[in-house]
C-alpha positions in Angstrom: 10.3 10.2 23.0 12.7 9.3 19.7 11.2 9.1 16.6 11.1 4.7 16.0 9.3 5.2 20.0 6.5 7.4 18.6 6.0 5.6 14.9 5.8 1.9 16.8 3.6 3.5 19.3 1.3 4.7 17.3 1.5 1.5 14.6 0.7 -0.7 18.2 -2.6 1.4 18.6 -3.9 0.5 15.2 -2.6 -3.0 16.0 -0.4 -3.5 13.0 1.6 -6.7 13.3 4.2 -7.5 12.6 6.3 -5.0 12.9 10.1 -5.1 11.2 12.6 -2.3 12.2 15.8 -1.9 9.8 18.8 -0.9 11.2 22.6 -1.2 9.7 25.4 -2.8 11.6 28.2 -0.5 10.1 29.7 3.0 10.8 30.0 5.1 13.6 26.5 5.5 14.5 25.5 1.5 14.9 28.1 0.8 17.6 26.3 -2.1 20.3 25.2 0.4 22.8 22.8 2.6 20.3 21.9 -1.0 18.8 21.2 -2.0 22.5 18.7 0.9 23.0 17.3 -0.1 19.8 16.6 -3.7 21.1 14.9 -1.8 24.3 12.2 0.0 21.8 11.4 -2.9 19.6 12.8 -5.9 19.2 11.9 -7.2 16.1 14.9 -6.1 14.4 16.3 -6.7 10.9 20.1 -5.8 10.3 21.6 -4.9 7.4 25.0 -5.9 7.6 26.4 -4.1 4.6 24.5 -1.1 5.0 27.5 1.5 4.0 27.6 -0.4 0.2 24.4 -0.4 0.4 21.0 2.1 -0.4 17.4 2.4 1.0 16.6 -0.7 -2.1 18.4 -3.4 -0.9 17.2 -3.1 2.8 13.5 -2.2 2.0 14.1 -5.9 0.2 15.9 -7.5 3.3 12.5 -6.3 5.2 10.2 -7.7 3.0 11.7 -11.1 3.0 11.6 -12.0 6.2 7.6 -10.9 6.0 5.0 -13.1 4.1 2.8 -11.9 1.3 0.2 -9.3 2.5 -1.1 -5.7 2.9 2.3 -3.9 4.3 3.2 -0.6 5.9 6.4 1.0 4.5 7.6 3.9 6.2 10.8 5.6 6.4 12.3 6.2 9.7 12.7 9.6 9.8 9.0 10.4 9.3 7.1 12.4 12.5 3.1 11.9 11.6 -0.1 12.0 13.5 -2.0 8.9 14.2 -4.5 9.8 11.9 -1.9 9.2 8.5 -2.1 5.5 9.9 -5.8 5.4 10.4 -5.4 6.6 6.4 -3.3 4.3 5.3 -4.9 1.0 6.6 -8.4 2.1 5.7 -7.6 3.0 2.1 -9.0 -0.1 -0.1 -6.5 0.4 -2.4 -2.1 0.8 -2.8 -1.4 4.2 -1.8 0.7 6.9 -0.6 0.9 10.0 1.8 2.0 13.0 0.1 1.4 16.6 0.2 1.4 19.9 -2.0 4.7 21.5 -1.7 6.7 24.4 -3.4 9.5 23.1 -1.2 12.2 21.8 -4.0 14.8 20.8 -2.0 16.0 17.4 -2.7 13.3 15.5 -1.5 11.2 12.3 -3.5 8.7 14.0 -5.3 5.9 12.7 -7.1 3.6 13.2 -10.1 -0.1 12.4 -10.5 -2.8 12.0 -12.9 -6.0 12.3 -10.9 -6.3 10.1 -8.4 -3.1 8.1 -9.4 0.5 8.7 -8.5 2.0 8.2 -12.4 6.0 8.6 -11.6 8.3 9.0 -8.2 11.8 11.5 -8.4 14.0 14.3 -7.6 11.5 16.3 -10.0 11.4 20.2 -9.2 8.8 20.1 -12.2 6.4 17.7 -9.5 4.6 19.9 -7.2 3.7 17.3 -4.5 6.2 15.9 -1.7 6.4 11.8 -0.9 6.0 11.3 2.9 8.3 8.3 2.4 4.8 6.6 4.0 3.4 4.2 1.5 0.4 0.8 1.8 0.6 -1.8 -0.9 -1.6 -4.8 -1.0 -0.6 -8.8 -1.2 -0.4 -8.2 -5.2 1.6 -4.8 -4.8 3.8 -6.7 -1.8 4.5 -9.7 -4.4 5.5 -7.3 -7.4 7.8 -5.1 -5.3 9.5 -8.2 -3.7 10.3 -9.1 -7.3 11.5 -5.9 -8.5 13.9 -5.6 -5.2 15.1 -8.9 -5.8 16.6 -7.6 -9.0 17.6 -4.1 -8.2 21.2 -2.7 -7.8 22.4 -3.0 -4.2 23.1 0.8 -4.1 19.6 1.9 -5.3 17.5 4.3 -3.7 13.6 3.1 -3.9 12.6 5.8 -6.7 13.5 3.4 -9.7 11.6 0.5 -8.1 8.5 2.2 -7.1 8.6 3.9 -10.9 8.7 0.1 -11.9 6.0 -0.9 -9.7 4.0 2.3 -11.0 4.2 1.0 -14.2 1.9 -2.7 -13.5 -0.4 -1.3 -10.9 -2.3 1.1 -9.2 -0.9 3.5 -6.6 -3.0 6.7 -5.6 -2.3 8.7 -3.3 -3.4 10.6 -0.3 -2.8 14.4 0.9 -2.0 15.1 4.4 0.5 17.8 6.1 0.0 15.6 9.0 3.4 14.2 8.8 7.3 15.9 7.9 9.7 14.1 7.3 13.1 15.2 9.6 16.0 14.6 8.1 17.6 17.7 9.1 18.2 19.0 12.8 15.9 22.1 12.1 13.3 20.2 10.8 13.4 17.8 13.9 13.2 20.7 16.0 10.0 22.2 14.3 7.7 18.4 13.8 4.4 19.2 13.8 2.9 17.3 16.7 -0.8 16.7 17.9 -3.5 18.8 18.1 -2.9 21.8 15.6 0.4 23.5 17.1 4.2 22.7 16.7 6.5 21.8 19.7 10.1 22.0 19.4 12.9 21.8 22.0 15.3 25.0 21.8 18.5 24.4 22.8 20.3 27.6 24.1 23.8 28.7 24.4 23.6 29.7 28.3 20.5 27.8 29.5 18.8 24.7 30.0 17.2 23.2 27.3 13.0 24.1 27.1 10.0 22.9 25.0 8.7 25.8 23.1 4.5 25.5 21.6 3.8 27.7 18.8 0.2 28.0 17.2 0.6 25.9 13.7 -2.3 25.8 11.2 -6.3 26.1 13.2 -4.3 25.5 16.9 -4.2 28.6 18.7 -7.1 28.5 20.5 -6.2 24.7 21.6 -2.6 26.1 22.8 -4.4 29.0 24.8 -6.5 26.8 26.3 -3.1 24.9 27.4 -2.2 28.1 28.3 -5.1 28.6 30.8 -4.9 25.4 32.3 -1.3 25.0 32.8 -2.1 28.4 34.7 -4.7 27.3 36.5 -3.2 24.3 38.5 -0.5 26.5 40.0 2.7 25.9 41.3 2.3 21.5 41.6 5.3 18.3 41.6 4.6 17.0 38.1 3.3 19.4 36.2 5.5 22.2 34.1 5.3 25.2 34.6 5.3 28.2 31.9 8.8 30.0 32.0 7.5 32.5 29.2 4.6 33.1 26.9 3.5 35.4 24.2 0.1 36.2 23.5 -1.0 38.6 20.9 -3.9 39.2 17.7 -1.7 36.6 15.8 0.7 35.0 17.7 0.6 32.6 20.8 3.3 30.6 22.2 4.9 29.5 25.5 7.9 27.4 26.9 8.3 25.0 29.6 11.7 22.8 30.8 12.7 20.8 28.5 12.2 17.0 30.9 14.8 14.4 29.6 12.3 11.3 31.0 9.8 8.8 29.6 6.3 10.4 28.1 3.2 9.8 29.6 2.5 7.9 26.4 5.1 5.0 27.5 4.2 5.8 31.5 
């Protein structure tokens, strides 16, 4: 399952509607066939057609006028999270954003708060929490951004118009390490994934390609558990089988083939 595949499956099962997906029409990697696949996912596409002169700004704007005035989802695209960040979001009464304690200062949006209230959004090493790039603003917050975007540089990142916005209303914020955001190869690889391990697909120099589960956080008795049961069922079409696992006082982890086809989620 690709990232867009498991974020607009998961926005479908807390019905959120509409649904706008931003791609860019130039460079290498927006030729027709990955455009094509796109289509196949979700349809309800907007292009940005000048997306190499172009930064995160001026399409968040393209988005939010083909949308009308009302509570909206904005969420980057390279953002792995649990159903239960959603179930946050669209519960929370008020604009808000997913973030999360981090001593991580690599370039990454950072933001700064003053109680409940996120005060200012930057590359800040001073800021010691991490922006999801997962944010809910109201019909009031969705009219004053709008505004703001309509006026920014074309090559702005979002930082300077969510500082603007920051400025006129409220935005608090929520903390959740239910969510990373991959924008790396390594940090694809480790995503945290349901149910309190990590999966990650280990790609080897002489072998086919396999799924290892680590414990990650409260989940190793879960994974044993899978552990047993995978163990249990024996030898059956359908079902993976364990090629290794590890099980010790504080580690636990197996692998299973990596299977290139459709999850049981889209099944």
């Amino acid at each position: 399952m690709t990232i867009l595949e498991r974020q607009i499956s998961i926005l479908n099962e807390y019905h959120v509607n509409p649904i706008k997906v931003v791609i860019g029409k130039e460079g290498t990697c927006w030729d027709k066939t990955i455009i094509e696949q796109i289509r196949e996912i979700h349809n309800d596409l907007v292009i940005n057609d000048d997306n190499l002169n172009t930064g995160p700004a001026y399409s968040c704007k393209l988005a939010m006028n083909s949308m009308e005035h009302e509570h909206t989802l904005i969420i980057d695209g390279d953002v792995v999270f649990e159903p239960t960040v959603i179930f946050e979001l669209i519960s929370h009464p008020s604009n808000v954003m997913i973030a999360k304690v981090s001593n991580d200062k690599r370039l990454a949006g950072m933001i700064k708060v003053n109680e409940q209230r996120v005060v200012e959004v930057g590359i800040n090493k001073a800021f010691n929490r991490v922006y999801s790039g997962m944010l809910k603003i109201n019909t009031a917050g969705f009219k004053l951004l709008k505004q703001v975007l309509d006026v920014c540089n074309k090559k702005d990142t979002l930082i300077n118009p969510f500082n603007e916005i920051l400025d006129r209303i409220d935005v608090e914020y929520i903390d959740s390490n239910s969510w990373i955001n991959v924008n790396t190869l390594d940090l694809l690889r480790d995503a945290t994934l349901l149910g309190g391990s990590h999966a990650k697909i280990d790609f080897r120099v002489h072998d086919s390609p396999v799924v290892k589960k680590e414990f990650f956080s409260e989940g190793q008795e879960k994974l044993l558990n899978q552990i047993r049961w995978l163990e249990s069922i024996g030898n059956k079409e359908h079902i993976p089988r364990i090629l290794r696992k590890c099980i010790s006082n504080n580690y636990v982890g197996y692998e299973i083939p990596f299977y290139n086809y459709p999850s049981l989620r889209d099944l």
